[in-house]
ROLUM-280632 format. One line per field, with one value per residue: chain; z, y, x of N, C-alpha, C in turn. Coordinates in steps of 0.1 Angstrom, whole numbers, plus 5000, padded with zeros to 4 digits. Example, Ala and Ser with C-alpha at 12.3 -4.5 7.8 and 13.67 -1.06 7.14 Angstrom:
chain (A, A) .
n.pz (5078, 5071) .
n.py (4943, 4978) .
n.px (5132, 5128) .
ca.pz (5078, 5071) .
ca.py (4955, 4989) .
ca.px (5123, 5137) .
c.pz (5078, 5079) .
c.py (4967, 5000) .
c.px (5132, 5129) .
END
This chain:
chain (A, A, A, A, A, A, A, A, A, A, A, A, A, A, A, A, A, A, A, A, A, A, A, A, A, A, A, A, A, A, A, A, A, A, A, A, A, A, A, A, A, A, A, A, A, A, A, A, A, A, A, A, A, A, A, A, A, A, A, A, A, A, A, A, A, A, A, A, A, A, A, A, A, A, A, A, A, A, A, A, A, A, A, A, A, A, A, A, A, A, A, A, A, A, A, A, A, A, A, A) .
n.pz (8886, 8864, 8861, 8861, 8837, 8818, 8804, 8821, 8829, 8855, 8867, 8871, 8893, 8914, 8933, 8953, 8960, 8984, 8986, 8987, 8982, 8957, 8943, 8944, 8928, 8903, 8898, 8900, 8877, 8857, 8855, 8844, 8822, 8809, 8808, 8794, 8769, 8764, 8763, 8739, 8750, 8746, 8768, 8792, 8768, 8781, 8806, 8834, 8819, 8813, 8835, 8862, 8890, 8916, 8938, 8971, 9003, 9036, 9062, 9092, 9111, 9122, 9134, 9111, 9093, 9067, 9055, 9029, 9008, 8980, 8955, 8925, 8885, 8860, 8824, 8823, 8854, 8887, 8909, 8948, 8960, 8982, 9000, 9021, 9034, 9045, 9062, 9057, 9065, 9051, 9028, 9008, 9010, 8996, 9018, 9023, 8998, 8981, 8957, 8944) .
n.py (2533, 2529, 2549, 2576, 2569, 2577, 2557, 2544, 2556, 2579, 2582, 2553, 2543, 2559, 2551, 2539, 2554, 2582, 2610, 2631, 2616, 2613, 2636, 2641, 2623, 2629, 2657, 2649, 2634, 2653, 2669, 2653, 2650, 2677, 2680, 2663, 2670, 2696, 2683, 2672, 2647, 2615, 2598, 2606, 2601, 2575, 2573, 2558, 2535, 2499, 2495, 2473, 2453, 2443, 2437, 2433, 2445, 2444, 2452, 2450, 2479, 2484, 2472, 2465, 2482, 2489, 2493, 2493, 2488, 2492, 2479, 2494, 2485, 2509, 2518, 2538, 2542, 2526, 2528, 2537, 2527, 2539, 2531, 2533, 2516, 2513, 2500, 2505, 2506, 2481, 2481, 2486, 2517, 2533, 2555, 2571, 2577, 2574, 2578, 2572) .
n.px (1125, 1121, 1099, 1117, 1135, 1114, 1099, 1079, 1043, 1038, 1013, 1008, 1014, 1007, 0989, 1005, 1022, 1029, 1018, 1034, 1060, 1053, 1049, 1078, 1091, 1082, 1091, 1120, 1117, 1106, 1131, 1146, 1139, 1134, 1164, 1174, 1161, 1172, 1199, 1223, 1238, 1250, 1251, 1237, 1211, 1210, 1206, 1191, 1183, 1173, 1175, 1185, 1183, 1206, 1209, 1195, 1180, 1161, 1146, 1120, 1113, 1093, 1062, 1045, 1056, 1084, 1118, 1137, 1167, 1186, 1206, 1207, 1219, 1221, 1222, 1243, 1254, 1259, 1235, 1220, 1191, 1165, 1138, 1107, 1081, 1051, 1021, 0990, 0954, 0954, 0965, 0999, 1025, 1049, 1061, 1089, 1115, 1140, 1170, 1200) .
ca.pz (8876, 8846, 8858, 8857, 8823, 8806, 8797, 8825, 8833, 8870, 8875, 8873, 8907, 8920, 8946, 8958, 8967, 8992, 8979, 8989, 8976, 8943, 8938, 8944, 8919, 8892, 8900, 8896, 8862, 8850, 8853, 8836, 8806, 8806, 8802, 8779, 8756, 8757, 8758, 8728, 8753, 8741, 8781, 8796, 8767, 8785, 8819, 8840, 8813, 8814, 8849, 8869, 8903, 8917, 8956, 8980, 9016, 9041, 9076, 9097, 9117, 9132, 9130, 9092, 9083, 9064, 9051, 9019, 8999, 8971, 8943, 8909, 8880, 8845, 8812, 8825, 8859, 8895, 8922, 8955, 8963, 8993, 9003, 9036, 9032, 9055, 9059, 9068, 9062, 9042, 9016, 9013, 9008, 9002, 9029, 9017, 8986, 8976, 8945, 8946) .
ca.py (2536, 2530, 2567, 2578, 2568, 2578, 2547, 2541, 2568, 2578, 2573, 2543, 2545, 2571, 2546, 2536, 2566, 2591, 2621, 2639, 2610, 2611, 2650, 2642, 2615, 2638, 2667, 2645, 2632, 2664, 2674, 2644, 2648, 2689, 2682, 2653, 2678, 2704, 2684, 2660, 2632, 2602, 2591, 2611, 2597, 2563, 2572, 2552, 2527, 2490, 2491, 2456, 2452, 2437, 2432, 2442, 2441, 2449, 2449, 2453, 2486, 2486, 2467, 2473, 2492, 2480, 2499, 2486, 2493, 2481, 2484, 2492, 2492, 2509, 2516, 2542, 2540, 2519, 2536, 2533, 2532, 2536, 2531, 2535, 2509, 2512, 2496, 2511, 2500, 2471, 2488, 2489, 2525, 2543, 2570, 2574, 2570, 2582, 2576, 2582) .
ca.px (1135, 1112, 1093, 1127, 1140, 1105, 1092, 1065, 1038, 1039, 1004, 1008, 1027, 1004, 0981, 1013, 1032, 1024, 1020, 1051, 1065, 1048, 1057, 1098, 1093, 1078, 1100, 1128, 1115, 1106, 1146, 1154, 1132, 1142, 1179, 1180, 1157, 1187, 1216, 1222, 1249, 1246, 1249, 1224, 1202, 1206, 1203, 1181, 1179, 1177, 1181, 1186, 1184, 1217, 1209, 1182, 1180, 1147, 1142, 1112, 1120, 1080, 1052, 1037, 1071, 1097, 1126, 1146, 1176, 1188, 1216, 1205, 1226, 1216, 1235, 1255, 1261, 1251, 1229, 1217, 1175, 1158, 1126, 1102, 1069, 1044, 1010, 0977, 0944, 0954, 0978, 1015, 1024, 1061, 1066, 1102, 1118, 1156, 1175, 1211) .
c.pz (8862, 8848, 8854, 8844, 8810, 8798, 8809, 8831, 8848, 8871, 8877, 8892, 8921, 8934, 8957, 8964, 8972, 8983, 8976, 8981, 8959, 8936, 8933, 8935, 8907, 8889, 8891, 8879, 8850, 8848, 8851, 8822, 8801, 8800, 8797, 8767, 8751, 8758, 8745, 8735, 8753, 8760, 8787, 8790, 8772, 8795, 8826, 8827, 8813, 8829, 8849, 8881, 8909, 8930, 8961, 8994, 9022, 9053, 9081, 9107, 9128, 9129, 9118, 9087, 9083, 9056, 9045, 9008, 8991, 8961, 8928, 8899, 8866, 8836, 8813, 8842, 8871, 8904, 8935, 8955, 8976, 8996, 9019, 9030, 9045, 9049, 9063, 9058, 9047, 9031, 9020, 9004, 9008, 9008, 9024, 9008, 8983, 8965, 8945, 8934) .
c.py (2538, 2548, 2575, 2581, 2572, 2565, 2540, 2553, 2568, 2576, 2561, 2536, 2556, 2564, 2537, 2542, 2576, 2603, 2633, 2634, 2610, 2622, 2651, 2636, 2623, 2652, 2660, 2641, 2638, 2668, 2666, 2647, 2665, 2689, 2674, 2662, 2689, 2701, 2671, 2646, 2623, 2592, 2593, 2606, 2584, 2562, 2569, 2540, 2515, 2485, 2475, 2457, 2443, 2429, 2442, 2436, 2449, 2444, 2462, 2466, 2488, 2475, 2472, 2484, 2484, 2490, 2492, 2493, 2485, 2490, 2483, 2498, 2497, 2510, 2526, 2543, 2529, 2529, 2530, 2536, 2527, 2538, 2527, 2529, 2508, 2506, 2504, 2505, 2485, 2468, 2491, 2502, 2527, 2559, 2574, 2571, 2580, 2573, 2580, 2582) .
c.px (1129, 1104, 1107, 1134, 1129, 1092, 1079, 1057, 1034, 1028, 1002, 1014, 1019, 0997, 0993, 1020, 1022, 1025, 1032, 1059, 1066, 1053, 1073, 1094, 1091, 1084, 1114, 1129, 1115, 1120, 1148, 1156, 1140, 1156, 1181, 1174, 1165, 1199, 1213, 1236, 1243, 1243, 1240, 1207, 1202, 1204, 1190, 1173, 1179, 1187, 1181, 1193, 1197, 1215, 1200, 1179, 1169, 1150, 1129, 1115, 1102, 1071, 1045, 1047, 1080, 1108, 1133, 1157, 1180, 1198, 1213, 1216, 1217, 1226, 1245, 1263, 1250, 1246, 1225, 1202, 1171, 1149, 1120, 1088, 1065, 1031, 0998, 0963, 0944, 0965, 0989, 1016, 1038, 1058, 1077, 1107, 1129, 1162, 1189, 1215) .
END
């Protein structure tokens, strides 16, 4: 949510996410940052701001996979997030990752 809103730099995020993963996420951000810079709503400038996680639920679906959702709210509205963690060689990795 913080790559989202601007205020953390995706690489930061990058040994963590698969690469597919990493691209949607940067896509996505990039069409954030685009249309806050041509609209002036005051809503849009808070979107994905001051998130806070409400509730989050995980189950094991394989051995070294775990699948999690969770309810974030920020300053203008709540969402859903879902995520696909796997392990391999040691490291926990998102495979999946949705934003509603």
């Amino acid at each position: 949510m913080e790559v989202l809103a601007g205020i953390r730099p995706i690489h930061q995020l990058a040994r963590r996410l698969d690469p597919r993963c990493l691209a949607v996420l940067q896509h996505r951000s990039a069409l954030i940052r685009r249309e806050q810079a041509r609209s002036a709503s005051p809503s849009l400038a808070r979107l994905h701001r001051n998130s806070i996680v409400r509730s989050v639920r995980a189950c094991e679906v394989a051995p070294g996979i775990y699948e999690a959702s969770a309810v974030v709210v920020d300053d203008v509205r709540a969402r859903a997030v879902a995520v696909r963690l796997e392990r391999s060689k040691q490291v926990w990795r998102v495979t999946e990752f949705m934003v509603g």
